[in-house]
C-alpha positions in Angstrom: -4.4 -52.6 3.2 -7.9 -51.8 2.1 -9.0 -50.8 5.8 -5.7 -48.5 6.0 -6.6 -46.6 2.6 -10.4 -46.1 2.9 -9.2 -44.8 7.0 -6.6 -42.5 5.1 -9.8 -41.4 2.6 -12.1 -40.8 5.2 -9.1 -38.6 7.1 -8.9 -36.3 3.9 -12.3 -35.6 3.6 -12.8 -34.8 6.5 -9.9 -32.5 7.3 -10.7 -31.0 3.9 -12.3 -27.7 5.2 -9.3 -27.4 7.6 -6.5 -27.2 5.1 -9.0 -24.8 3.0 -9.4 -22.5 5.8 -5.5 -22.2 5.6 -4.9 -21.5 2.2 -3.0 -18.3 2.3 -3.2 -17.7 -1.7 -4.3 -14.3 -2.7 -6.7 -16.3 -4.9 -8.6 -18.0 -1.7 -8.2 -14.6 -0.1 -10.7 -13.2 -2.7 -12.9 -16.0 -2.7 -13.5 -15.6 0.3 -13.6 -11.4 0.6 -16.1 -11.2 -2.8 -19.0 -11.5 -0.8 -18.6 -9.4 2.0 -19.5 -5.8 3.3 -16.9 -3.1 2.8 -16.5 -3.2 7.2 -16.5 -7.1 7.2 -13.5 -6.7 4.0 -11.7 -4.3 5.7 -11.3 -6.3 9.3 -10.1 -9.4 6.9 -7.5 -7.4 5.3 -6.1 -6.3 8.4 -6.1 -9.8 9.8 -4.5 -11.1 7.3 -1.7 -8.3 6.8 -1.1 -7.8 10.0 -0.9 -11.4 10.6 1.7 -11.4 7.9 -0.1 -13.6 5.0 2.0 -11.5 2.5 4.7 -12.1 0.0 7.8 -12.0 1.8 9.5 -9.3 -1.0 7.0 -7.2 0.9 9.1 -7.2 3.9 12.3 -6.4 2.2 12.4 -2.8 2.0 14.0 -1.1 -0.5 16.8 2.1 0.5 16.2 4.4 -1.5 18.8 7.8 -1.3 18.1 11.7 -2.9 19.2 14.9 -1.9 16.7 17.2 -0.7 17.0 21.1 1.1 16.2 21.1 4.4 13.9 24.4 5.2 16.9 26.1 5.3 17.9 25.2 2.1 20.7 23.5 2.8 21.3 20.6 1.2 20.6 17.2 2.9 21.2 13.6 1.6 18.5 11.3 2.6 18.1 7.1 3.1 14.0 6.0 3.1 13.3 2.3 3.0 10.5 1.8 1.6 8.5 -1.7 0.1 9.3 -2.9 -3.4 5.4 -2.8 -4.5 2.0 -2.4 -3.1 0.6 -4.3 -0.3 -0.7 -7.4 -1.1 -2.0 -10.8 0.3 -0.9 -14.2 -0.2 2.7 -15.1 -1.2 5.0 -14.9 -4.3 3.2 -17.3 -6.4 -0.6 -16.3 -6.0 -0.9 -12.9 -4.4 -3.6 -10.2 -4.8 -2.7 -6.6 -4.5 -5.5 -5.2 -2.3 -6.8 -1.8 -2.2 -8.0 -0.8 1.5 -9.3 1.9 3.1 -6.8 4.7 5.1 -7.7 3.3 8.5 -7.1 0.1 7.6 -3.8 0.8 5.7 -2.5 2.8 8.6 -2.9 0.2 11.1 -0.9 -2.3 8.7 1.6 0.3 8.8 1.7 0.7 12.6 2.1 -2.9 12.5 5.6 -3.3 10.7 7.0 0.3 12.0 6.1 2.1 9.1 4.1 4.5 7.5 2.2 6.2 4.5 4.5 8.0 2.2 3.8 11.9 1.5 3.3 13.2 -2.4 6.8 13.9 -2.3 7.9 10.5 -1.3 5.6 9.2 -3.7 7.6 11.1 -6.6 11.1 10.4 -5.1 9.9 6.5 -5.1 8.3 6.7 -8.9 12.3 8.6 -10.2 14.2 5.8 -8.5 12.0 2.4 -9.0 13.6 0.0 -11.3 10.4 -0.8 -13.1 8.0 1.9 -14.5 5.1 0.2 -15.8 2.2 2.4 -17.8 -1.0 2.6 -15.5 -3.8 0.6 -16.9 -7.6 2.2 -15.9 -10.8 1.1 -16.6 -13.6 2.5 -18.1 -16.0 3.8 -15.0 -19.4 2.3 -14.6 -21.4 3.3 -12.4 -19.8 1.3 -8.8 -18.1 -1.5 -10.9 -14.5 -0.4 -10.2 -15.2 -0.6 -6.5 -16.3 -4.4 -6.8 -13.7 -6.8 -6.0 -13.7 -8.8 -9.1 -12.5 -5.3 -10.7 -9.8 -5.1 -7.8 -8.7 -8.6 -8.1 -8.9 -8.3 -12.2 -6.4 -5.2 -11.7 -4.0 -7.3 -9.6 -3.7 -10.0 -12.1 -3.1 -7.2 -15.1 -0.7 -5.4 -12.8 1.1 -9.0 -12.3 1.2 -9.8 -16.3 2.7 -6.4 -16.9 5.6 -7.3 -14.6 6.2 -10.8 -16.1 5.6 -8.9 -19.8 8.5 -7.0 -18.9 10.4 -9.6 -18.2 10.8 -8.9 -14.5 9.6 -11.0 -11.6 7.3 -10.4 -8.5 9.5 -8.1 -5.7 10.7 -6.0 -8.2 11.0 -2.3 -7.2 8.0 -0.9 -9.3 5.9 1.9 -9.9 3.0 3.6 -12.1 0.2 0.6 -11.2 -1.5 2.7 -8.4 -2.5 5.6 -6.6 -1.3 6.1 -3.2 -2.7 6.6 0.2 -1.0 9.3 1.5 -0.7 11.8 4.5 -1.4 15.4 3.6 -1.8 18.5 5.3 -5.5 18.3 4.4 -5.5 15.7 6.8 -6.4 18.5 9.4 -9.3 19.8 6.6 -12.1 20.6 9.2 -14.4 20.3 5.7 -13.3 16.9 5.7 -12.1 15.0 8.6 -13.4 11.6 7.3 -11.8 11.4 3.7 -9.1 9.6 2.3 -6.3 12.0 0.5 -4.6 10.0 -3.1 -2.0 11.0 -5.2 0.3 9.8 -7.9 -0.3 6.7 -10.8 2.4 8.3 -12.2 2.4 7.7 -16.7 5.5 7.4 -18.6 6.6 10.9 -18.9 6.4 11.1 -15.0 3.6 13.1 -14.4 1.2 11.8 -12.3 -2.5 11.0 -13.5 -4.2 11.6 -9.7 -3.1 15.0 -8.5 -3.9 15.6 -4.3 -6.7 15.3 -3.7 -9.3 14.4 -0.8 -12.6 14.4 -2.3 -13.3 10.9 -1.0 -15.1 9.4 2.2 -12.6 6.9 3.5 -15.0 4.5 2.7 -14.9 5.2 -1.0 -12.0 2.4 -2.3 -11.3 1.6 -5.9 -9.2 -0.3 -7.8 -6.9 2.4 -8.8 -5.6 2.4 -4.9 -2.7 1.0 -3.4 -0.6 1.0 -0.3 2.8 1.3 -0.1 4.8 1.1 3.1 7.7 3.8 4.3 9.9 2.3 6.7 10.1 4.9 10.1 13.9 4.8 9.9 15.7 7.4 7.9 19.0 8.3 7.5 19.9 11.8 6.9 23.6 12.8 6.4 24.3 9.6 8.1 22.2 10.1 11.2 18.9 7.6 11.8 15.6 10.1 12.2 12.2 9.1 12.5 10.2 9.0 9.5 7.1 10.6 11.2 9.3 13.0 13.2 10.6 14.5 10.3 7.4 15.6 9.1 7.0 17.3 12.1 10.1 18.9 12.1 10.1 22.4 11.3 13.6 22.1 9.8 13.6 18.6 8.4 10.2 18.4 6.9 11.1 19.9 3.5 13.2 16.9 2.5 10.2 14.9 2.6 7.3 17.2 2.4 6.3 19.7 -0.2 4.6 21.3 2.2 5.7 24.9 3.6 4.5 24.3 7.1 5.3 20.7 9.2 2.9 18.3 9.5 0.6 18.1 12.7 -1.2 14.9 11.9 1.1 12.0 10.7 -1.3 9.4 11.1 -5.5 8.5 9.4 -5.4 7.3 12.9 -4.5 10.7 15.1 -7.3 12.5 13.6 -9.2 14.1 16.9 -12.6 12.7 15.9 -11.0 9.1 15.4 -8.9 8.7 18.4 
């Protein structure tokens, strides 16, 4: 009996490392992120995203109809799926909701057929979430909002927000982050390795980040989020292709504030990237 549980000791310890290694908790996920370099970061979030160590509520897109004009003006009623909250690692019980660079976020999205929502999308989500939660922002000092203890402190106010409003994680929210987003100053010769953000939208709906692409796409915060569009859309009743759309010199208006289509749809079709 003693033989069998010192064996069954010894067995523990040494398989110890192995079961930490697959801890998929957002909170091992930023142990083990804190120390690295912003490339090194960047390859582990994909890895992990792609690899699906996500909550699953990520995964259940959202539809989400408005009526929109077509360039035409007519009028056009639209279906986009898109994820309940910001990308995040880890599952429903310990997750961490990760700011990333564009490049990053735009290969998770390639991954699960989806893509980065426009400023337009980003407004129509913001009206129609069921949760619209008061953007919290920290004081800026000198890099400390790009460290990840000021990323993963975000995540965990974000988190006790939801539960303050008496909601639980997976519910359709909005007005904790700025978005990614694709742009027509995506083809900016000035800037062809930037990031473009929009939205954190406050209470009254107006948003606290207006377009903008000032940033290298290195340059990530804690203010930034990702959140998924689904490349199927329905328009009156027909299934489209989200990206298609944009490019569409009819269609693009419903989701697009843009007067001309879209070129680029894609932090990964930029010419000097491909």
């Amino acid at each position: 009996m003693i033989y069998r549980f010192i064996c069954s000791f010894l067995a523990i310890i040494a398989f110890c490392p192995l079961f930490s290694q697959m801890a998929k908790g957002g909170s091992v996920f930023y142990e083990k992120m804190r120390t690295l370099s912003f490339e090194q970061r960047e390859t582990l979030i994909a890895e992990e995203l792609i690899g699906r160590n996500m909550p699953r509520f990520l995964t259940d897109f959202v539809p989400v109809t408005t009526n929109q004009r077509d360039a035409a003006g007519k009028k056009r009623r639209v279906v986009i799926f898109v994820s309940p909250d910001y990308l995040s690692i880890g599952d429903e019980k310990d997750y961490f909701i990760i700011p990333m660079g564009p490049l990053t976020a735009q290969r998770v999205a390639n991954s699960m057929d989806a893509s980065l929502p426009t400023p337009k999308v980003v407004d129509i989500i913001y009206i129609n979430s069921n949760l619209k939660l008061e953007p919290f922002n920290f004081i800026p000092r000198g890099n400390r909002n790009e460290t990840p203890d000021i990323l993963y402190d975000h995540s965990k106010i974000i988190q006790a927000q939801i539960k303050a409003a008496g909601k639980k994680p997976g519910v359709f929210v909005a007005g904790t982050k700025k978005d990614i987003v694709i742009s027509s100053k995506l083809t900016d010769p000035a800037r062809t390795r930037h990031v473009t953000i929009y939205g954190w939208h406050k209470k009254d709906g107006k948003p606290i980040q207006p377009v903008t692409n000032v940033h290298i796409n290195t340059y990530v915060d804690y203010s930034h989020g990702v959140r998924l569009i689904s490349n199927r859309v329905l328009i009156d009743g027909k299934e489209y292709r989200y990206r298609d759309i944009l490019k569409d010199s009819l269609l693009h208006t419903v989701l697009s504030y843009e007067t001309e289509p879209f070129t680029i749809v894609s932090y990964l079709e930029k010419p000097d990237l491909l």
